[in-house]
C-alpha positions in Angstrom: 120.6 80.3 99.0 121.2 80.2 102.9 121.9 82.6 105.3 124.7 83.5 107.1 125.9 85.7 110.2 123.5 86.8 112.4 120.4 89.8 113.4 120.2 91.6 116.7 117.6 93.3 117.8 116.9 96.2 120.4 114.7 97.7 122.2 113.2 99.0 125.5 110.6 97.1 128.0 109.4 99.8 130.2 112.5 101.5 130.7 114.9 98.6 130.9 117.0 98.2 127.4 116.2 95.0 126.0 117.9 93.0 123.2 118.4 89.5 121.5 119.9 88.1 119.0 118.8 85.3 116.2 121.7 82.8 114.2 119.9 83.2 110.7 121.5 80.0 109.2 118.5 78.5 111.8 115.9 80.7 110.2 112.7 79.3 108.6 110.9 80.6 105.6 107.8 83.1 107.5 104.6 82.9 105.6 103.2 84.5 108.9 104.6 88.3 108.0 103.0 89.4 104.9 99.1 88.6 106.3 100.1 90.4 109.5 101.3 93.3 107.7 98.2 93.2 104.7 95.7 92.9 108.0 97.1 96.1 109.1 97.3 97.6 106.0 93.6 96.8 105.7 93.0 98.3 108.9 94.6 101.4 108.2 92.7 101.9 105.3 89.3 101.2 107.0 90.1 103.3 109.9 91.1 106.2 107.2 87.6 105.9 105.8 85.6 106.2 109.0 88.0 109.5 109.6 86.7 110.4 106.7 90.6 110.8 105.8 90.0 109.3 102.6 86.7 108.7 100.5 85.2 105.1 100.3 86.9 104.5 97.3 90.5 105.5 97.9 89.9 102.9 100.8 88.7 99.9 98.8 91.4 100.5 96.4 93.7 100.9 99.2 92.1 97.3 100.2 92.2 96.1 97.3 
């Protein structure tokens, strides 16, 4: 039911090598993550139909 250890992440600002890393027994429950990703998802999908990548309604289901 709780975490344990801990996650590290990397990567580069500019072209300096960045990294931190996060206890997880301290995380919180995100609610934040899954609208961020769905709003991107959604944008995806809306920027594929004015490419005229996909028809209108591959992008609603896609929406949808």
């Amino acid at each position: 039911d709780k975490l344990a250890g801990s996650l590290e992440i990397k990567g580069r600002v500019g072209d300096r090598p960045w990294s931190v890393t996060l206890p997880l027994q301290s995380a919180a429950e995100g609610k934040g993550l899954s609208k961020l990703w769905a709003k991107r998802k959604i944008g995806d999908a809306e920027v594929a139909r004015a490419m005229r990548e996909t028809t209108p309604e591959e992008s609603d289901k896609a929406i949808l």
